[in-house]
Residue frames relative to the residue before (quaternion, step in Angstrom):
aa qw qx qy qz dx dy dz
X 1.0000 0.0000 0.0000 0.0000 0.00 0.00 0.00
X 0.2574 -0.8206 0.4810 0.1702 3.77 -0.85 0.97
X 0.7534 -0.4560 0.3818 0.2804 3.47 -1.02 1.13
X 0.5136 -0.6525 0.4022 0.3855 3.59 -0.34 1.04
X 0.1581 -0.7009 0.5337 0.4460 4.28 -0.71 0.10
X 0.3336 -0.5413 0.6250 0.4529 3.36 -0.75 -0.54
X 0.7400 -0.4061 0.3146 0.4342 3.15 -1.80 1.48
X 0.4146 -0.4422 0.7368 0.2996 3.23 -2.20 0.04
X 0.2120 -0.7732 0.5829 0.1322 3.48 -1.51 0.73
X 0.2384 -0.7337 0.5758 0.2706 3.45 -0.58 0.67
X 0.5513 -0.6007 0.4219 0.3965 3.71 -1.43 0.47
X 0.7704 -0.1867 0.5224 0.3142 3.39 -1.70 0.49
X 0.8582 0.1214 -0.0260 0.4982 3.55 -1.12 -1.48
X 0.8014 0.0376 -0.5521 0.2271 3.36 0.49 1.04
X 0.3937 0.6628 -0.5004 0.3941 2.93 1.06 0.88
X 0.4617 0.7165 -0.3193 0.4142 3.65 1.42 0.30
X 0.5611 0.5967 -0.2271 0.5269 3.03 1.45 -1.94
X 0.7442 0.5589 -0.1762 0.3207 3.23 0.19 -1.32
X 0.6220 0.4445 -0.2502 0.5941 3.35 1.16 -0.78
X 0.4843 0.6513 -0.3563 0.4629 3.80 0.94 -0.74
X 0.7178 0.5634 -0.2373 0.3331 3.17 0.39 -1.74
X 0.7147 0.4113 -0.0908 0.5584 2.97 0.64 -2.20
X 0.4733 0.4920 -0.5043 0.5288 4.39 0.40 0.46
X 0.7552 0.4500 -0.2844 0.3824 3.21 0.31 -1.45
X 0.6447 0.4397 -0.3492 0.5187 3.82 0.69 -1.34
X 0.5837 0.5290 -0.4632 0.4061 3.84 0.52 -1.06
X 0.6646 0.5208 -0.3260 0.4253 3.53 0.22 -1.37
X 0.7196 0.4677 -0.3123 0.4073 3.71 0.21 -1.33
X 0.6032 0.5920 -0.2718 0.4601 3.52 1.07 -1.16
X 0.7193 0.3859 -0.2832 0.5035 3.81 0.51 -0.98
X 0.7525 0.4657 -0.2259 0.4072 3.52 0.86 -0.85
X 0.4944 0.4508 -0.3540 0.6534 3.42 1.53 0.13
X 0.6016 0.4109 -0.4230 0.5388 3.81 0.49 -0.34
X 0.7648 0.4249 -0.3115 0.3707 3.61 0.39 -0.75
X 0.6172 0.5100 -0.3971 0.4486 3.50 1.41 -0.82
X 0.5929 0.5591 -0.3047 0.4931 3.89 0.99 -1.00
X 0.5730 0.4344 -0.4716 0.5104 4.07 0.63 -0.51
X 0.8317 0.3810 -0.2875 0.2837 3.68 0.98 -0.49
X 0.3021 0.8711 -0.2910 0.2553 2.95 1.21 0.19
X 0.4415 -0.7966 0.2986 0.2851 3.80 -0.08 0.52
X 0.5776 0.6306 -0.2638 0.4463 2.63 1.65 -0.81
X 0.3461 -0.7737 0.4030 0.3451 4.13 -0.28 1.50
X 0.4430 -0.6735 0.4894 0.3325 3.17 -1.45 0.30
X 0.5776 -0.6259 0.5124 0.1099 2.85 -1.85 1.54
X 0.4357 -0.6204 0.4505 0.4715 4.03 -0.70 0.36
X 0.5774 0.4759 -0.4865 0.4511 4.03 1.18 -0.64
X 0.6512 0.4877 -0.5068 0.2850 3.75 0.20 -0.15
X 0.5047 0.4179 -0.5742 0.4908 3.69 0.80 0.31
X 0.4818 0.5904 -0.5869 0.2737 4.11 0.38 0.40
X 0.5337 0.5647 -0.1355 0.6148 3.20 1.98 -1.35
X 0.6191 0.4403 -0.3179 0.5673 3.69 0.01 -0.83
X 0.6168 0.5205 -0.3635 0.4653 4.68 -0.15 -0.78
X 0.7317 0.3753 -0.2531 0.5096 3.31 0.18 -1.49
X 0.8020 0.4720 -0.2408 0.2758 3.69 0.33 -1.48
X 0.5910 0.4606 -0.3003 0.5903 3.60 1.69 -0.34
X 0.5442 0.5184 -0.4687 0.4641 4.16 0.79 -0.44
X 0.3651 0.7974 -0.2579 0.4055 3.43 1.43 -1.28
X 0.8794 0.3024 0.1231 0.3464 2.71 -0.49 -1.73
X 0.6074 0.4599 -0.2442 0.6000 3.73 1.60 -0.29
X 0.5974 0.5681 -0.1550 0.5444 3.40 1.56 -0.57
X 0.6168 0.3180 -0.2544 0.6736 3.45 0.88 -0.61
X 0.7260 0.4195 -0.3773 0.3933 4.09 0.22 -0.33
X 0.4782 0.5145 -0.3770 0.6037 3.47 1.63 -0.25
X 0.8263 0.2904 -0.3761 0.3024 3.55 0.01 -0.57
X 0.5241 0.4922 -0.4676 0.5141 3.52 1.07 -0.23
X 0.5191 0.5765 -0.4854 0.4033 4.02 0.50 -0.32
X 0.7795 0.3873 -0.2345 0.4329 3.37 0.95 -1.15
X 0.5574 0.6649 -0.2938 0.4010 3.20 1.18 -0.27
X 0.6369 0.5940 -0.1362 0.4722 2.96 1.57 -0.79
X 0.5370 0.6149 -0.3229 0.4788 3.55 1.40 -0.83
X 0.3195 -0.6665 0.5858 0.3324 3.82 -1.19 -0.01
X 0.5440 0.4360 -0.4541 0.5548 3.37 0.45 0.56
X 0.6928 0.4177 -0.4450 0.3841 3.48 0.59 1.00
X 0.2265 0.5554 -0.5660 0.5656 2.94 1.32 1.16
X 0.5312 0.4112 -0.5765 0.4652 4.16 -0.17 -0.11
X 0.3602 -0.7693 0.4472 0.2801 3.48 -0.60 0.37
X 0.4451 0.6747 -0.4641 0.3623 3.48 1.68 -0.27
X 0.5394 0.4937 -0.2324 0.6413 3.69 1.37 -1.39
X 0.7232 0.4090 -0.3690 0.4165 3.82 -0.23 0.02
X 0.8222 0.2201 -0.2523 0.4603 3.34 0.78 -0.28
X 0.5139 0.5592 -0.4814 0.4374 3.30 1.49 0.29
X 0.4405 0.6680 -0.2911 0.5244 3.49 1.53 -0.74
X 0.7463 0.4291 -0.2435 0.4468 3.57 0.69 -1.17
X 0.7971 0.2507 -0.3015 0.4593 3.55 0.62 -0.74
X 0.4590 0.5068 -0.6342 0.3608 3.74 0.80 1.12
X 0.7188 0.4050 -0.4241 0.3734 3.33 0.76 -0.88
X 0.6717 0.3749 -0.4787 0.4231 3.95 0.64 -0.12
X 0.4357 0.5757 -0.5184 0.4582 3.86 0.69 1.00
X 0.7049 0.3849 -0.2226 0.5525 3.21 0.62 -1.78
X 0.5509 0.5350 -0.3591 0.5304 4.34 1.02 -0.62
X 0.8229 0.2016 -0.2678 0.4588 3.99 0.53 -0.36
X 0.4358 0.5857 -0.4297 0.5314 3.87 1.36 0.24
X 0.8828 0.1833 -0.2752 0.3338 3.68 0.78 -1.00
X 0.4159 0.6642 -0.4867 0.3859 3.36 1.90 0.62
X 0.3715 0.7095 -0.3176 0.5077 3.36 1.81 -0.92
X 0.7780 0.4075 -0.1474 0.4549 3.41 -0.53 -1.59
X 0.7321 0.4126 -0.2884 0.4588 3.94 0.67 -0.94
X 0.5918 0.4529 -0.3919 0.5395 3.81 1.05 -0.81
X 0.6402 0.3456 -0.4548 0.5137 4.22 0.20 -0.63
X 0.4656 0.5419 -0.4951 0.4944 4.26 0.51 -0.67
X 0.9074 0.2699 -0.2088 0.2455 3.84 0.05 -0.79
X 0.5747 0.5826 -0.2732 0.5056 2.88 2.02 -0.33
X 0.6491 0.3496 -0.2596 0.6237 3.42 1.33 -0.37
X 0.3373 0.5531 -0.4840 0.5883 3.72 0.60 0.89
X 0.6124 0.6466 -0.1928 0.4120 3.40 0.24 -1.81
X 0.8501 0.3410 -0.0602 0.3968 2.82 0.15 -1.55
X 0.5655 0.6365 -0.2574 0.4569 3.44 1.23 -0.73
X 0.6094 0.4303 -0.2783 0.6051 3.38 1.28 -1.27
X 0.6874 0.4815 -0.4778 0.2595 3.70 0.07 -0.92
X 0.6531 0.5395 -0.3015 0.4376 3.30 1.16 -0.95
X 0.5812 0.5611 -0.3167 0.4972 3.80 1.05 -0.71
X 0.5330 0.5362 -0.4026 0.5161 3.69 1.25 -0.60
X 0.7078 0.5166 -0.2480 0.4131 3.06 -0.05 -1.53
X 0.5489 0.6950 -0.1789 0.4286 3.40 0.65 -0.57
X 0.7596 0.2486 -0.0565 0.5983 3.32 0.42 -1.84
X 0.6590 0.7204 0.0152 0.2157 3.36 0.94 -0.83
């Protein structure tokens, strides 16, 4: 039997970057929810199919900065579990943002057709 190790540690300056990142996407993510609440274009009941994914998203990416934030995310076990929520909650709201535009799209095409 081997001698407990003690945790692996991950450096500081990159565990900074990393937080950076995940601010920036977090930010873009809320501010793309907020620009799309404004949008003229009325909402459709299928856009809550787009709207589910893009708020789990977005609760997912605020959970992982949280952990990022802790000092016990310097163990690197806690740094990469931290890491593969936010690239879940980072592909739910790319998910959730591509159906947001495709059902836009479509909204307008039909508003063409319409005016048109």
């Amino acid at each position: 039997m081997q001698p407990d190790e003690p945790d692996e540690l991950i450096e500081t300056i990159f565990r900074n970057g990393t937080l950076t990142v995940v601010g920036i996407v977090l930010a873009f993510s809320l501010g793309f929810v907020t620009h799309w609440a404004a949008n003229p274009i009325p909402w459709q009941p299928e856009d809550g199919f787009a709207l589910l994914p893009i708020l789990l998203g977005i609760a997912l990416q605020i959970k992982a900065l949280s952990e990022l934030l802790k000092h016990q995310c310097l163990k690197k076990q806690r740094f990469e579990r931290a890491n593969r929520i936010f690239m879940i909650g980072l592909l739910l709201t790319s998910g959730g943002v591509a159906l947001a535009i495709l059902f836009d799209f479509f909204e307008v095409s039909k508003i063409a057709k319409l005016v048109g």
